[in-house]
C-alpha positions in Angstrom: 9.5 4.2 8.3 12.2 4.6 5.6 10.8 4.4 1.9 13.0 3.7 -0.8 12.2 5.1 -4.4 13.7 3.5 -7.3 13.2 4.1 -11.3 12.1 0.9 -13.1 13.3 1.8 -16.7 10.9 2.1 -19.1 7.4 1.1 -16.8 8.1 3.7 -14.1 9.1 4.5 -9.9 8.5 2.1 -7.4 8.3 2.3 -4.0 9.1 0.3 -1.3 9.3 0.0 2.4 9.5 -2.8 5.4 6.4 -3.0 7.6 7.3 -3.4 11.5 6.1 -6.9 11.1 8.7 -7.6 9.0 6.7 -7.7 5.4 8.1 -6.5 2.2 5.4 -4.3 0.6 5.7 -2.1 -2.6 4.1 0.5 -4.6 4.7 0.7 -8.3 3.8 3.6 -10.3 3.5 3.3 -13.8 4.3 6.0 -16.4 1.3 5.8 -17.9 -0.1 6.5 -14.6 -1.3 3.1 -13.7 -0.7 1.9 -10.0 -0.2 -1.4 -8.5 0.8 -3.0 -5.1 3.0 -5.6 -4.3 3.3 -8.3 -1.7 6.8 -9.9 -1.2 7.8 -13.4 0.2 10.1 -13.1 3.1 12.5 -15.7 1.7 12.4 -13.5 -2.0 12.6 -9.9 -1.4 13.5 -9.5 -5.1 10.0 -10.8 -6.4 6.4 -10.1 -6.0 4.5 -13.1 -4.8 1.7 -11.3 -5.4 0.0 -7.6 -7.2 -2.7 -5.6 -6.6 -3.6 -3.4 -9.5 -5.6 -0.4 -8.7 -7.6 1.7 -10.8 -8.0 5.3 -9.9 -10.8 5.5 -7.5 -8.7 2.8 -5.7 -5.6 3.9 -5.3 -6.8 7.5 -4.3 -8.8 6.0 -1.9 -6.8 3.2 -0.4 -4.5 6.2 1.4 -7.6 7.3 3.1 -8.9 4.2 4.2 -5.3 3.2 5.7 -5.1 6.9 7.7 -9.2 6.8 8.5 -9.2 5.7 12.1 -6.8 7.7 14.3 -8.7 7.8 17.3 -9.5 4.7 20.1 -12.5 3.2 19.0 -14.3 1.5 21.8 -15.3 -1.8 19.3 -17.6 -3.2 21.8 -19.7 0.0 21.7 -19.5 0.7 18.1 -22.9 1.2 16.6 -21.6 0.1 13.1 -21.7 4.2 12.2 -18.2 5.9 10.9 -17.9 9.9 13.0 -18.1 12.1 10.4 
């Protein structure tokens, strides 16, 4: 997955990258340390059709929910417990 960085004068660096569906995500970090995400229309790549502003316990979290499951989980199984 290629991410692209670019400075957004005066807010801060934003992030972007193409999921393998297709969609147009983005991660915009603030200078004043602030952090947001952003959803992009496929016919406007150049606008946010919609943001997601985190606060801190959010944003560091959201990375560990997204990299949490890495192993088959047999869903029919599942007791509703998380392995530790």
């Amino acid at each position: 997955m290629d991410i692209t960085h670019a400075t957004v004068p005066g807010s801060g660096t934003v992030h972007h990258y193409d999921t393998r569906r297709g969609d147009h995500v983005g991660v915009m970090v603030f200078d004043d340390g602030r952090r947001a995400l952003m959803f992009y229309d496929r016919a406007d790549a150049d606008t946010a059709s919609h943001v997601v502003e985190l606060d801190d316990d959010e944003a560091t979290g959201s990375p560990s929910c997204c990299t949490a499951v890495r192993w088959p989980i047999d869903w029919r199984s599942w007791s509703g417990a998380w392995p530790s």
